[in-house]
C-alpha positions, 0 to 999 in steps of 0.5 A, a space after each residue: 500500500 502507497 504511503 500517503 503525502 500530508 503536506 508534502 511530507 511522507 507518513 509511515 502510516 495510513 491516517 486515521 481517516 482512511 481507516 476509518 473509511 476502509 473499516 467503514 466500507 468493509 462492514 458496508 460491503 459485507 451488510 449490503 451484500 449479506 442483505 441481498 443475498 439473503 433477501 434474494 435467498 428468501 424470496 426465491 425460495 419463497 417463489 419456488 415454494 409458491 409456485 410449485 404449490 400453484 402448480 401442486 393445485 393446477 395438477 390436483 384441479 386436473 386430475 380431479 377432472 380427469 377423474 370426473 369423466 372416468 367416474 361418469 362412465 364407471 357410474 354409467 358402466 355401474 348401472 349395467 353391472 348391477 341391473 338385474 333385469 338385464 342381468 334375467 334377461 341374458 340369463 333366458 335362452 329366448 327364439 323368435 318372438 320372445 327374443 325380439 321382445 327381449 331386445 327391443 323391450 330389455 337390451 337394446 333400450 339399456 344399452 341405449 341409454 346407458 350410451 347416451 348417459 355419458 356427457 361426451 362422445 364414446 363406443 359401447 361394446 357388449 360381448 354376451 356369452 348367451 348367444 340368443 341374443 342377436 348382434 347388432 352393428 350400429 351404422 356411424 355418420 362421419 361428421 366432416 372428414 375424420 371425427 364420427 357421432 359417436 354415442 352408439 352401442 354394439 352387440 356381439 356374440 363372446 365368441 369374438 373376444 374369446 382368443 383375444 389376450 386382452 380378455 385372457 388378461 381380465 382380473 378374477 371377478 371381485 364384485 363391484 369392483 374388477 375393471 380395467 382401463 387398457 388400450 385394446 383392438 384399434 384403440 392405440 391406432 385411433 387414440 382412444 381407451 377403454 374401460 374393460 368390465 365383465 357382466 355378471 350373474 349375481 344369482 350365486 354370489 359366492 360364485 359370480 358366473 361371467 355372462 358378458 364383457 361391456 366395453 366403454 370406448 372414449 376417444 383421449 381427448 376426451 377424456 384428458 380434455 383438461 389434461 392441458 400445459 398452457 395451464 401451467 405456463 409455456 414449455 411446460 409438459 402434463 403426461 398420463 403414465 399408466 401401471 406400467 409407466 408407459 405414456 398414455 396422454 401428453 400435452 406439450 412435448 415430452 423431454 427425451 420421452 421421459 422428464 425424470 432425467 430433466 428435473 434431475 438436472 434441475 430444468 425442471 420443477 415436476 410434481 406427481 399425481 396418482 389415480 389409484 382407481 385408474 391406476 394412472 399417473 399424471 406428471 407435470 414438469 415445469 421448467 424453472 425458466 418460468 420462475 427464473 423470469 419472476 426471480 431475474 425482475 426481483 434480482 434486479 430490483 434487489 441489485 439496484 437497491 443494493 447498489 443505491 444503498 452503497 453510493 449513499 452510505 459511501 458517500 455518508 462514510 467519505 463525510 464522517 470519517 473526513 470529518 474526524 480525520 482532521 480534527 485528528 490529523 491537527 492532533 497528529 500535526 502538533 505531536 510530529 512538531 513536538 516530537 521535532 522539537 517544536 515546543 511552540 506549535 499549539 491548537 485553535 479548537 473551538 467548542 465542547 466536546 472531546 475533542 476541545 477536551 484534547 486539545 487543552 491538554 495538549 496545549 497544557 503538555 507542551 508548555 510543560 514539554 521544554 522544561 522536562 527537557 531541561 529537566 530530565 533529558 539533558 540530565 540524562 545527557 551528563 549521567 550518559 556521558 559520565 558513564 561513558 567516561 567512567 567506562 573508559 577511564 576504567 579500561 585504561 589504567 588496566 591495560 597500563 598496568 599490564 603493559 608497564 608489567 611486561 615492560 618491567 620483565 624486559 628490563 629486568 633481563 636486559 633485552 633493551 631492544 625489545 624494551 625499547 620497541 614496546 615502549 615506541 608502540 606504547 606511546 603511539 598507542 597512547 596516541 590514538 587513544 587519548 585522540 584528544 579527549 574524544 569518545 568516538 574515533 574513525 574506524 582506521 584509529 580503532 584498527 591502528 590501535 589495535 596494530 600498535 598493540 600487537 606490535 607490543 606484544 609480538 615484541 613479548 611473544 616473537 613467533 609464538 604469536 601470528 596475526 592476520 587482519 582482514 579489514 574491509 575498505 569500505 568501513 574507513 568512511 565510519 566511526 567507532 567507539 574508542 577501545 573495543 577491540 584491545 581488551 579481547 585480543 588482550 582476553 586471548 593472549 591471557 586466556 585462549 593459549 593451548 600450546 607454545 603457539 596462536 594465531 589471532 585473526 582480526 577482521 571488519 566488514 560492513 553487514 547492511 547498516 552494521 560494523 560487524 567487527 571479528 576477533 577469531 583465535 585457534 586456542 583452546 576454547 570456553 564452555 557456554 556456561 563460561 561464555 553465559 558469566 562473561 557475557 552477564 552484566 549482573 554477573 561480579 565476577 572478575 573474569 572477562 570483566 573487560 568484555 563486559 565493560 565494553 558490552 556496556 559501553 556499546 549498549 549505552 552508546 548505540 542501544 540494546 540491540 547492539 554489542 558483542 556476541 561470543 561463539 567458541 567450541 572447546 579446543 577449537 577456538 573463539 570467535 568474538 563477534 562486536 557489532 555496532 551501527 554504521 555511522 559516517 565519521 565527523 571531520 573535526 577541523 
C-alpha cells in the first residue's frame, strides 16, 4: 500500500481517516451484500415454494377432472353391472318372438341409454356369452372428414373376444369392483381407451358366473380434455403414465420421452399425481425458466437497491470519517512538531466536546514539554556521558598496568631492544587513544590501535604469536567507539593459549547498516556456561570483566540491540563477534 503525502511530507502510516473509511466500507460491503443475498435467498425460495404449490393445485384441479369423466362412465358402466333385469334377461335362452321382445323391450333400450348417459362422445361394446341374443352393428355418420357421432352401442356374440389376450388378461371377478382401463383392438391406432368390465350373474354370489364383457370406448381427448400445459405456463409438459409407466396422454412435448432425467438436472420443477382407481399417473414438469423470469425482475430490483444503498452510505462514510480525520490529523500535526522539537506549535479548537477536551491538554503538555527537557533529558545527557567516561577511564589504567608489567620483565633481563620497541608502540598507542579527549574515533584509529598493540606484544611473544587482519575498505568512511577491540585480543593472549603457539585473526566488514567487527583465535576454547558469566552484566565476577565493560559501553552508546556476541567450541577456538551501527565519521577541523 502507497504511503500517503500530508503536506508534502511522507507518513509511515495510513491516517486515521482512511481507516476509518476502509473499516467503514468493509462492514458496508459485507451488510449490503449479506442483505441481498439473503433477501434474494428468501424470496426465491419463497417463489419456488409458491409456485410449485400453484402448480401442486393446477395438477390436483386436473386430475380431479380427469377423474370426473372416468367416474361418469364407471357410474354409467355401474348401472349395467348391477341391473338385474338385464342381468334375467341374458340369463333366458329366448327364439323368435320372445327374443325380439327381449331386445327391443330389455337390451337394446339399456344399452341405449346407458350410451347416451355419458356427457361426451364414446363406443359401447357388449360381448354376451348367451348367444340368443342377436348382434347388432350400429351404422356411424362421419361428421366432416375424420371425427364420427359417436354415442352408439354394439352387440356381439363372446365368441369374438374369446382368443383375444386382452380378455385372457381380465382380473378374477371381485364384485363391484374388477375393471380395467387398457388400450385394446384399434384403440392405440385411433387414440382412444377403454374401460374393460365383465357382466355378471349375481344369482350365486359366492360364485359370480361371467355372462358378458361391456366395453366403454372414449376417444383421449376426451377424456384428458383438461389434461392441458398452457395451464401451467409455456414449455411446460402434463403426461398420463399408466401401471406400467408407459405414456398414455401428453400435452406439450415430452423431454427425451421421459422428464425424470430433466428435473434431475434441475430444468425442471415436476410434481406427481396418482389415480389409484385408474391406476394412472399424471406428471407435470415445469421448467424453472418460468420462475427464473419472476426471480431475474426481483434480482434486479434487489441489485439496484443494493447498489443505491452503497453510493449513499459511501458517500455518508467519505463525510464522517473526513470529518474526524482532521480534527485528528491537527492532533497528529502538533505531536510530529513536538516530537521535532517544536515546543511552540499549539491548537485553535473551538467548542465542547472531546475533542476541545484534547486539545487543552495538549496545549497544557507542551508548555510543560521544554522544561522536562531541561529537566530530565539533558540530565540524562551528563549521567550518559559520565558513564561513558567512567567506562573508559576504567579500561585504561588496566591495560597500563599490564603493559608497564611486561615492560618491567624486559628490563629486568636486559633485552633493551625489545624494551625499547614496546615502549615506541606504547606511546603511539597512547596516541590514538587519548585522540584528544574524544569518545568516538574513525574506524582506521580503532584498527591502528589495535596494530600498535600487537606490535607490543609480538615484541613479548616473537613467533609464538601470528596475526592476520582482514579489514574491509569500505568501513574507513565510519566511526567507532574508542577501545573495543584491545581488551579481547588482550582476553586471548591471557586466556585462549593451548600450546607454545596462536594465531589471532582480526577482521571488519560492513553487514547492511552494521560494523560487524571479528576477533577469531585457534586456542583452546570456553564452555557456554563460561561464555553465559562473561557475557552477564549482573554477573561480579572478575573474569572477562573487560568484555563486559565494553558490552556496556556499546549498549549505552548505540542501544540494546547492539554489542558483542561470543561463539567458541572447546579446543577449537573463539570467535568474538562486536557489532555496532554504521555511522559516517565527523571531520573535526
Amino acid at each position: 500500500m502507497k504511503i500517503i503525502r500530508e503536506n508534502g511530507k511522507k507518513l509511515g502510516y495510513i491516517p486515521i481517516g482512511y481507516k476509518l473509511m476502509l473499516s467503514y466500507m468493509i462492514f458496508i460491503i459485507i451488510f449490503v451484500s449479506v442483505n441481498g443475498y439473503v433477501s434474494h435467498s428468501m424470496y426465491d425460495a419463497s417463489m419456488r415454494k409458491q409456485t410449485k404449490t400453484n402448480i401442486q393445485g393446477t395438477v390436483l384441479q386436473i386430475r380431479d377432472n380427469v377423474a370426473y369423466k372416468t367416474d361418469d362412465i364407471i357410474r354409467v358402466s355401474s348401472l349395467l353391472y348391477d341391473d338385474y333385469g338385464l342381468t334375467q334377461s341374458l340369463r333366458m335362452n329366448e327364439y323368435s318372438k320372445q327374443n325380439n321382445d327381449r331386445m327391443y323391450q330389455i337390451i337394446i333400450p339399456k344399452l341405449e341409454s346407458a350410451a347416451k348417459s355419458i356427457g361426451f362422445s364414446q363406443r359401447l361394446f357388449v360381448y354376451f356369452h348367451n348367444e340368443t341374443v342377436s348382434e347388432i352393428y350400429r351404422t356411424r355418420v362421419e361428421r366432416g372428414s375424420t371425427e364420427l357421432v359417436e354415442q352408439t352401442y354394439d352387440i356381439f356374440h363372446i365368441k369374438r373376444i374369446i382368443e383375444k389376450d386382452w380378455y385372457k388378461e381380465i382380473p378374477k371377478e371381485v364384485y363391484g369392483e374388477t375393471m380395467q382401463w387398457k388400450q385394446i383392438e384399434q384403440d392405440a391406432e385411433e387414440d382412444r381407451i377403454s374401460l374393460i368390465r365383465r357382466l355378471v350373474d349375481t344369482y350365486n354370489p359366492l360364485d359370480l358366473e361371467e355372462i358378458g364383457v361391456m366395453r366403454f370406448s372414449v376417444r383421449l381427448r376426451d377424456l384428458f380434455e383438461s389434461v392441458d400445459y398452457a395451464k401451467l405456463g409455456e414449455g411446460s409438459t402434463v403426461i398420463v403414465k399408466d401401471a406400467g409407466g408407459k405414456i398414455i396422454y401428453a400435452s406439450g412435448m415430452p423431454a427425451h420421452g421421459s422428464d425424470d432425467s430433466a428435473a434431475a438436472k434441475g430444468k425442471y420443477i415436476t410434481i406427481k399425481e396418482t389415480m389409484a382407481k385408474q391406476g394412472w399417473l399424471i406428471e407435470a414438469n415445469v421448467p424453472v425458466t418460468i420462475i427464473e423470469q419472476e426471480a431475474k425482475k426481483v434480482r434486479t430490483f434487489i441489485i439496484s437497491m443494493c447498489v443505491l444503498c452503497f453510493v449513499l452510505f459511501t458517500f455518508a462514510g467519505i463525510f464522517i470519517s473526513r470529518y474526524f480525520a482532521i480534527r485528528i490529523m491537527k492532533f497528529v500535526s502538533v505531536l510530529n512538531a513536538f516530537r521535532e522539537g517544536d515546543l511552540h506549535k499549539r491548537i485553535n479548537y473551538r467548542g465542547k466536546d472531546e475533542f476541545s477536551q484534547i486539545a487543552t491538554a495538549l496545549n497544557g503538555m507542551g508548555e510543560d514539554f521544554e522544561t522536562l527537557i531541561n529537566k530530565v533529558y539533558l540530565a540524562q545527557l551528563q549521567k550518559k556521558e559520565a558513564e561513558l567516561e567512567m567506562l573508559q577511564l576504567q579500561i585504561n589504567p588496566h591495560f597500563l598496568y599490564n603493559t608497564l608489567s611486561s615492560i618491567s620483565r624486559l628490563a629486568k633481563f636486559g633485552e633493551n631492544e625489545k624494551l625499547q620497541k614496546m615502549v615506541v608502540e606504547l606511546a603511539k598507542f597512547y596516541r590514538l587513544t587519548l585522540n584528544s579527549g574524544r569518545t568516538v574515533i574513525p574506524v582506521s584509529s580503532e584498527i591502528e590501535q589495535s596494530g600498535a598493540y600487537l606490535a607490543i606484544q609480538k615484541v613479548k611473544y616473537g613467533r609464538r604469536l601470528e596475526v592476520t587482519f582482514d579489514i574491509d575498505v569500505n568501513i574507513w568512511p565510519y566511526e567507532t567507539i574508542k577501545l573495543i577491540l584491545q581488551p579481547f585480543i588482550e582476553n586471548v593472549l591471557k586466556h585462549a593459549w593451548s600450546g607454545d603457539r596462536i594465531h589471532i585473526r582480526i577482521a571488519a566488514h560492513l553487514e547492511e547498516d552494521m560494523i560487524v567487527y571479528s576477533i577469531i583465535d585457534d586456542g583452546m576454547g570456553m564452555r557456554a556456561p563460561r561464555i553465559k558469566e562473561i557475557l552477564d552484566p549482573s554477573s561480579e565476577s572478575e573474569t572477562g570483566y573487560g568484555i563486559r565493560n565494553i558490552d556496556q559501553r556499546i549498549k549505552l552508546q548505540y542501544g540494546a540491540e547492539y554489542g558483542v556476541a561470543i561463539v567458541s567450541r572447546p579446543g577449537i577456538g573463539t570467535t568474538a563477534q562486536i557489532k555496532i551501527p554504521a555511522k559516517k565519521r565527523k571531520v573535526f577541523l
